[in-house]
C-alpha positions as CSV (number, residue, x, y, z in Angstrom):
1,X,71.7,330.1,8.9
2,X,72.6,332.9,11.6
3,X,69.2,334.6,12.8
4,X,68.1,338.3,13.3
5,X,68.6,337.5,17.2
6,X,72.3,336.4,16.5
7,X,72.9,339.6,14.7
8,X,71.0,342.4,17.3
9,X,72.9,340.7,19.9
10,X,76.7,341.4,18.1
11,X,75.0,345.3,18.0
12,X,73.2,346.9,15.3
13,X,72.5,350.3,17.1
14,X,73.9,353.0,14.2
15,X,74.5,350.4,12.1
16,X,72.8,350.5,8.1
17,X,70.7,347.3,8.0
18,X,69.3,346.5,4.4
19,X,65.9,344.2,4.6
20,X,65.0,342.8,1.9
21,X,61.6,342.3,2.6
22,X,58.3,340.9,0.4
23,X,56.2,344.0,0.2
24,X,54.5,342.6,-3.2
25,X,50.9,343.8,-2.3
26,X,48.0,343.8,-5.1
27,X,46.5,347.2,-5.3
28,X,43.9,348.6,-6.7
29,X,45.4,352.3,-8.0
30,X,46.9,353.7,-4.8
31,X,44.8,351.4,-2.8
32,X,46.4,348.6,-1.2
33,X,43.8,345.6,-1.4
34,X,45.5,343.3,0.8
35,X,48.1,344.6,3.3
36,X,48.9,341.0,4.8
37,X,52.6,341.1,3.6
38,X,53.2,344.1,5.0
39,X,51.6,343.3,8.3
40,X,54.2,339.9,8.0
41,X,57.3,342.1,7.4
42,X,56.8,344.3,10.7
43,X,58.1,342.4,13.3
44,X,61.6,342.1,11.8
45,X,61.8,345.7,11.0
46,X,60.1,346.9,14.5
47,X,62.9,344.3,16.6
48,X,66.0,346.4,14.4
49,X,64.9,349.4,14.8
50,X,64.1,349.1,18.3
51,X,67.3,347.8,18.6
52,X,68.8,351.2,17.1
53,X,69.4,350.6,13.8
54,X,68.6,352.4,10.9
55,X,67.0,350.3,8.8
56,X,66.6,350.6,4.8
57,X,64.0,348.2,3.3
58,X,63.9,347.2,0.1
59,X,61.2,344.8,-2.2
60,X,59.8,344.6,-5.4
61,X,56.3,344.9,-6.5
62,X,54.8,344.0,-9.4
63,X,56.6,343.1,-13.0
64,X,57.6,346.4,-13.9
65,X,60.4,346.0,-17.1
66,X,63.3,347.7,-15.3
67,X,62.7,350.7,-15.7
68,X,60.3,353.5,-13.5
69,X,56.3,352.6,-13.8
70,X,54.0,355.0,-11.6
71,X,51.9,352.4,-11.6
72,X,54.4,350.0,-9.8
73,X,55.7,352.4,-7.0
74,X,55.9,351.1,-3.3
75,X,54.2,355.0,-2.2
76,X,51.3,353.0,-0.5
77,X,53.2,350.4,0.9
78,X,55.3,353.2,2.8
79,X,52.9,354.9,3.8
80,X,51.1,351.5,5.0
81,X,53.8,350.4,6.6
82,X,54.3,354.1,9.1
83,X,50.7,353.2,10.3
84,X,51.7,349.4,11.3
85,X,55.0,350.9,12.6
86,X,53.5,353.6,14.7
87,X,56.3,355.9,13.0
88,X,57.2,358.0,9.7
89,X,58.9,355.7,7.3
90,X,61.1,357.7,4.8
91,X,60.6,357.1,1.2
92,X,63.0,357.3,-1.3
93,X,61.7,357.5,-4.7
94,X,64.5,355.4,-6.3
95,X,66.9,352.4,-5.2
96,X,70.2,354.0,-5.6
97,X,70.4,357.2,-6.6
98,X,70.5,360.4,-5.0
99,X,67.2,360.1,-3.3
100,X,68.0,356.9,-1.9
101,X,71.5,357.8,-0.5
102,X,70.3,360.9,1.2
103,X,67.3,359.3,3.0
104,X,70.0,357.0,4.1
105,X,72.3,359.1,4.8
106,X,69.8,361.2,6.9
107,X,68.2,358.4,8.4
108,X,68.5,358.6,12.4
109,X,69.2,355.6,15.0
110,X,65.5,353.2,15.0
111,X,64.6,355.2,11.7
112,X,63.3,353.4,8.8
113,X,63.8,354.0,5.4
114,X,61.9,352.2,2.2
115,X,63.5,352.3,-0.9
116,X,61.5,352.5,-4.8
117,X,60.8,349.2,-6.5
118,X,63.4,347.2,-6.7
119,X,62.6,345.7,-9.8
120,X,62.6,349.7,-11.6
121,X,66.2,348.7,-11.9
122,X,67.4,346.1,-14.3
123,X,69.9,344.7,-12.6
124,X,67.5,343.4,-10.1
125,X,66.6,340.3,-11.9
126,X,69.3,340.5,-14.8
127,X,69.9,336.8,-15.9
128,X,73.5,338.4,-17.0
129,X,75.5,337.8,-13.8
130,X,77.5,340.8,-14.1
131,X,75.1,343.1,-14.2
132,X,73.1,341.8,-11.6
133,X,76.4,342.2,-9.6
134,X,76.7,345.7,-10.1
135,X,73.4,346.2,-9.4
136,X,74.3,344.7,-5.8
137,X,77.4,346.0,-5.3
138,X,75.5,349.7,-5.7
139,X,73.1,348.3,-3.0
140,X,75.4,347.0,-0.6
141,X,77.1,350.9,-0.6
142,X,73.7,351.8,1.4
143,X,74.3,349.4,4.3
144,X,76.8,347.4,6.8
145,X,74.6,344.2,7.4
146,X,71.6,342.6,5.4
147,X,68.8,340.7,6.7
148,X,66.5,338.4,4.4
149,X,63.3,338.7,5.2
150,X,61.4,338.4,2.0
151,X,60.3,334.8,2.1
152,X,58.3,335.4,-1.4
153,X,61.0,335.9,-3.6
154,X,63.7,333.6,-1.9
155,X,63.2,331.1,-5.1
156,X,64.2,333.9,-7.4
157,X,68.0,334.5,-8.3
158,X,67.4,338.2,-7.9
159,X,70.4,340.6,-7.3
160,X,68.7,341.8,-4.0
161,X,67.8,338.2,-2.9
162,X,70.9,335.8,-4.2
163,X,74.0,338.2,-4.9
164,X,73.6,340.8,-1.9
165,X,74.1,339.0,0.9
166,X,77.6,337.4,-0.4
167,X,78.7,341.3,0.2
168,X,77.7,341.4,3.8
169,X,77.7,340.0,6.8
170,X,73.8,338.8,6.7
171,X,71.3,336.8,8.6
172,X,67.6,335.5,8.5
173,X,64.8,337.6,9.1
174,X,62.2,336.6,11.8
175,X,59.4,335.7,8.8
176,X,61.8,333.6,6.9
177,X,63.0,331.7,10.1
178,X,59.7,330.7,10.3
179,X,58.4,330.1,7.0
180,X,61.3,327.6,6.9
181,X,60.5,325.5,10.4
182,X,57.4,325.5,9.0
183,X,57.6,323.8,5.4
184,X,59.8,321.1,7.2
185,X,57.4,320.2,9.3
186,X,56.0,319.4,5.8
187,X,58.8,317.3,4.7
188,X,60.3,316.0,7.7
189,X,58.7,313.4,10.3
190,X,55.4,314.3,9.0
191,X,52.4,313.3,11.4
192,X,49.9,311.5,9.5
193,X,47.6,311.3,8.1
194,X,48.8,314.1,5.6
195,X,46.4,315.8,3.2
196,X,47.4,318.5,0.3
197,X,44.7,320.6,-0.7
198,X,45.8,322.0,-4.6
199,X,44.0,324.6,-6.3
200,X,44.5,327.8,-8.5
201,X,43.8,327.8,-12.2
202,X,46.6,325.8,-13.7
203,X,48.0,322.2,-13.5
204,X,51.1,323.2,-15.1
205,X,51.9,325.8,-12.2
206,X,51.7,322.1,-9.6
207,X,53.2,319.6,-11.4
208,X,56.4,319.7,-9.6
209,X,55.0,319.8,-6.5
210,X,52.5,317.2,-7.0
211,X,55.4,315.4,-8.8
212,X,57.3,315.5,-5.0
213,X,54.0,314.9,-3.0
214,X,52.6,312.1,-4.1
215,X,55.9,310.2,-2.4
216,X,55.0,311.9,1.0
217,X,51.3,312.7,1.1
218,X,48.6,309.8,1.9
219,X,45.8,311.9,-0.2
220,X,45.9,314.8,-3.0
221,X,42.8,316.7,-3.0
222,X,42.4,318.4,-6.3
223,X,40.1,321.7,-7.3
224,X,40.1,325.4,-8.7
225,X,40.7,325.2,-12.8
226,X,43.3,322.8,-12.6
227,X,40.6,320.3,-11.8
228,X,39.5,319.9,-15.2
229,X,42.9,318.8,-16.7
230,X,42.2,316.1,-14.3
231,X,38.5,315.6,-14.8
232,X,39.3,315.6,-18.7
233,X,42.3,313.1,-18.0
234,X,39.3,310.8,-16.5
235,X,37.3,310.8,-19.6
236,X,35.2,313.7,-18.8
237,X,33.7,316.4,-20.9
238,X,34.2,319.8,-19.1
239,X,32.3,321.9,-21.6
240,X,34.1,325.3,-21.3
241,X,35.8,324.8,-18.6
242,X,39.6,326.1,-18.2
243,X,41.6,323.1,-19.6
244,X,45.3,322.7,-20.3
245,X,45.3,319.8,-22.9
246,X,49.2,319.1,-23.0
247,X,49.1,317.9,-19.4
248,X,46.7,315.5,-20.0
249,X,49.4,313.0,-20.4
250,X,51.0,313.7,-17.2
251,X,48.0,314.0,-15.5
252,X,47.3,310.5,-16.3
253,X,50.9,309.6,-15.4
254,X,50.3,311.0,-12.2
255,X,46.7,309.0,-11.3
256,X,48.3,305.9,-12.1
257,X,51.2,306.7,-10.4
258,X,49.3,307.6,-7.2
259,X,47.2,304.5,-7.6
260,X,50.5,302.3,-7.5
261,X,52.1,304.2,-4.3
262,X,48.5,304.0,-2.6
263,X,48.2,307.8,-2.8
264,X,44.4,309.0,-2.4
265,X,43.7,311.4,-5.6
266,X,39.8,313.2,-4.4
267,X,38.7,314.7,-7.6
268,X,35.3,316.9,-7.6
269,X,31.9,315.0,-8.5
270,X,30.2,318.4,-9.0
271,X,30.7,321.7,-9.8
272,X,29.0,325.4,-10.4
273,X,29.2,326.5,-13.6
274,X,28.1,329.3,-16.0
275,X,27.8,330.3,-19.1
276,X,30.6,333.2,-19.1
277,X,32.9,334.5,-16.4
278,X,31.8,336.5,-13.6
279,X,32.0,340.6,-13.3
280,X,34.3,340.5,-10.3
281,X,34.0,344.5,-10.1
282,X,30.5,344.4,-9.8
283,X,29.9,341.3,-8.4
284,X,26.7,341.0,-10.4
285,X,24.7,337.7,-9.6
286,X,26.2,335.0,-11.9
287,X,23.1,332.8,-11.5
288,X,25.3,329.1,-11.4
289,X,24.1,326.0,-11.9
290,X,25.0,323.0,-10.3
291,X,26.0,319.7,-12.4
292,X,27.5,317.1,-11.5
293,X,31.2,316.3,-13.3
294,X,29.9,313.5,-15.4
295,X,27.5,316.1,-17.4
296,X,28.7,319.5,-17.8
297,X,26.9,320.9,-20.7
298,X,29.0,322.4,-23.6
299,X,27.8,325.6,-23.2
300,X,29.0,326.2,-19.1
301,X,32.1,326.5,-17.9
302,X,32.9,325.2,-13.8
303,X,33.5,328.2,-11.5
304,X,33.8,326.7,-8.1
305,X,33.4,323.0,-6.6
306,X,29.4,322.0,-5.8
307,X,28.0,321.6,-2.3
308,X,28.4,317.7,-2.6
309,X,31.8,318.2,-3.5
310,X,32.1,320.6,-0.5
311,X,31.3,317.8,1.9
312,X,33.3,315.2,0.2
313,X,36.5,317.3,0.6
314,X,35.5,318.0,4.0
315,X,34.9,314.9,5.0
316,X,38.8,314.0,3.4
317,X,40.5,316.5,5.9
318,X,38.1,315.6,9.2
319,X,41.1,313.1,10.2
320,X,43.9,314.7,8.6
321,X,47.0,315.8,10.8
322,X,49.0,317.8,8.7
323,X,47.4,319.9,6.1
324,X,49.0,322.0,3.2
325,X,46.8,323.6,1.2
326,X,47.6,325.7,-2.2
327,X,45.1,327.5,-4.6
328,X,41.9,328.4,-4.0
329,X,38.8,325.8,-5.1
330,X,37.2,328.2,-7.6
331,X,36.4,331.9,-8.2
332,X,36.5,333.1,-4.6
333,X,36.7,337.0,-5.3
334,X,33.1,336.8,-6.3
335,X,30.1,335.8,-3.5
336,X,28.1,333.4,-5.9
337,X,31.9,331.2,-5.8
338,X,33.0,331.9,-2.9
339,X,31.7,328.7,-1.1
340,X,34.1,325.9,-2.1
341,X,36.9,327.8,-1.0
342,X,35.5,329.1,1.8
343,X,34.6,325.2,2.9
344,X,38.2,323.9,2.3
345,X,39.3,327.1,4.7
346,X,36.6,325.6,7.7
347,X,37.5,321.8,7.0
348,X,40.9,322.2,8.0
349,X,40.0,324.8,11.2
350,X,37.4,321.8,11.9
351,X,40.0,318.7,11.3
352,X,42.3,320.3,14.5
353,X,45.2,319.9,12.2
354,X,48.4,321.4,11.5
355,X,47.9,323.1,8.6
356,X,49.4,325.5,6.5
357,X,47.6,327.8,3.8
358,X,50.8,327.8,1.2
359,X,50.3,331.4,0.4
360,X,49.5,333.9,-3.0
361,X,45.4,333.6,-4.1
362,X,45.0,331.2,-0.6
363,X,46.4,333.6,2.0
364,X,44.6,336.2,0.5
365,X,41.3,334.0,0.2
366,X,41.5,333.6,4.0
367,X,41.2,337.2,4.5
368,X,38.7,338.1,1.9
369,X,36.4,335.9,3.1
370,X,36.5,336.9,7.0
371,X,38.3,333.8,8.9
372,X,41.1,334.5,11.5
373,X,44.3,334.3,10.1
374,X,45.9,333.2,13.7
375,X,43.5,330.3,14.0
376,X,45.1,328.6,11.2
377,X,48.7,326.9,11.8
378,X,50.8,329.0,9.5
379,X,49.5,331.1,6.5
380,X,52.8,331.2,4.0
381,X,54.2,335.0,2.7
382,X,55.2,332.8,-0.3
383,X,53.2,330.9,-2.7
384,X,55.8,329.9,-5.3
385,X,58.9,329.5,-3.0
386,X,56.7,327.2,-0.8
387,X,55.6,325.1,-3.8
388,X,59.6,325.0,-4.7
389,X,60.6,324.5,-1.2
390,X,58.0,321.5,-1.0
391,X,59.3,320.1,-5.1
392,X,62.8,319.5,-2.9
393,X,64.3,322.7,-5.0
394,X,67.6,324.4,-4.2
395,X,66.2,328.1,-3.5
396,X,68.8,330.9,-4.2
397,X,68.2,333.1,-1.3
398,X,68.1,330.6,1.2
399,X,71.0,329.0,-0.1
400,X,72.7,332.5,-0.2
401,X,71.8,333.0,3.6
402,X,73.1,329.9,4.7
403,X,76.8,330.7,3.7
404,X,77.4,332.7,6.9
């Protein structure tokens, strides 16, 4: 895989450099909640455009349907990303029409152009290959080299992401060069002993991963709504908790399996629960109770792992030397369950660990809830291209870089 540092030194000053980067940001109308993608994008952009090129980036945001959606525009994220830069970013308001060939056509040496949405164009993720190739071909027109940078979407076979490249001479993007050393040290010669944190609402969304882990990890630590396919699995009742009943058999699958291979599952022995979900606009007191797994009424649903399980989980990752954590442990976006998330994010700071927050609800989690990102090992751009990477899955635009 040739790197951003291979490809400034062969020249790129006056040359068109497409980066496709991961500028999916949530936002809250024109108000960009969490700009830590952005902020993860700017070193690759900054090192090409010091280097004199002019620079057209390029993401999605959102699931627009292919078509234009105010709603969906990267107009914040431009204007976000001048402020980081220190420098006007040009904004073309579509991908490949006239707008966006005349910013790039007007676009000086070390400018920096961002195009609309990706995704307001259907070609972008087309699962008809033809038209996906069109789509790319009309992309490729606006530059001479392409750099993949967008480490979010690299498990996606997206026009931008799998068929570009093939059409130019390409390289790796700082972020993606990392995210990648990274995840192996994850999957290759692993220092021990290695814990996986899993969270995030559904068990569905981890069973590859958990699937691929349990063969490398020595203990799965378990929480967020997932949990209570797994507490259910054990026999429990989990009153009105979220619970996904058709993986109940391959939850099971998985505890014995675990048991046989020596694999440590940690399960919660008590959670906060309520009657109804929390107003996280408001943040209104929720007023949680604590019970303990083997007695949650019928009438309350879990929210967040309990203070004993707090401990517990802490106590798991005290000795651990490699750490991957995925999902937060409950509702973290509101104060009253904000706690067990917030104690899995100081276990692993505590543990002295290599760790690495895999990204999506986590990486933002970190932020919300005030901790420095650069005292943890490696917080991940992507949450479901790490989970793939980590499931031993071919991804597309790594695969698509990799043919140099």
């Amino acid at each position: 895989m040739k790197t951003i540092d291979e490809l400034i030194a062969g020249g790129v000053g006056g040359k068109r450099v497409f980066v496709r980067a991961d500028l999916n940001v949530p936002l809250d109308g024109e108000n960009i909640t969490d700009d830590g993608r952005i902020r993860a994008a700017v070193p690759t952009i900054r090192k090409l455009a010091d280097g004199g090129a002019r620079v057209v980036v390029a993401s999605h945001l959102g699931r627009p349907k292919g078509a234009p959606d105010p709603q969906f525009s990267l107009a914040p994220v431009a204007k976000r990303l001048g402020e980081l830069l220190g420098k006007d970013v040009e904004f073309a308001s579509d991908t490949v029409g006239d707008s966006a060939k005349a910013a790039v056509e007007a676009s000086a040496d070390g400018g920096v152009t961002l195009l609309e949405n990706l995704r307001f164009n259907a070609g972008e993720t087309s699962k008809d290959d033809a038209e996906r190739a069109a789509f790319a071909g009309e992309l490729a027109a606006l530059a001479d080299l392409y750099v993949g940078d967008g480490f979010g979407a690299v498990h996606r076979r997206h026009a931008s992401v799998y068929d570009l490249p093939a059409r130019l001479p390409h390289a790796a993007g700082g972020l993606i060069a990392t995210e990648v050393g990274v995840l192996k040290k994850l999957t290759e010669d692993v220092e021990r002993p290695y814990a996986v944190v899993l969270g995030g609402a559904k068990v569905s969304d981890k069973l590859g991963v958990i699937e691929h882990l349990l063969h490398k990890a020595d203990r799965i630590l378990i929480g967020g709504g997932m949990a209570y396919t797994f507490l259910k699995a054990q026999g429990h009742e989990v009153g009105g908790s979220l619970l996904q009943e058709d993986q109940i058999p391959a939850v099971k699958g998985y505890l014995e399996q675990a048991e046989k291979l020596g694999v440590e599952f940690v399960l919660p022995v008590d959670v906060l629960a309520a009657e109804s979900f929390p107003d996280l606009k408001t943040k209104a007191p929720a007023g949680p109770s604590t019970v303990p797994v083997s007695a949650i009424p019928a009438g309350l649903m879990g929210l967040d792992i309990g203070p004993e399980t707090r401990e517990l989980y802490a106590a798991k990752l005290a000795d651990a030397a490699t750490v991957f954590w995925n999902g937060p442990m409950g509702v973290f976006e509101h104060p009253d369950y904000a706690a067990g998330t917030s104690a899995v994010a100081r276990a692993l700071l505590d543990s002295g660990s290599f760790n690495v927050v895999g990204g999506g609800d986590s990486a933002a989690a970190v932020r919300l809830l005030g901790f420095d990102e650069n005292a943890f090992g490696h917080i991940s751009t992507g949450g479901g291209a790490s989970l793939e990477y980590l499931e031993g899955k071919t991804l597309p635009g790594l695969a698509a870089l990799e043919d140099s």
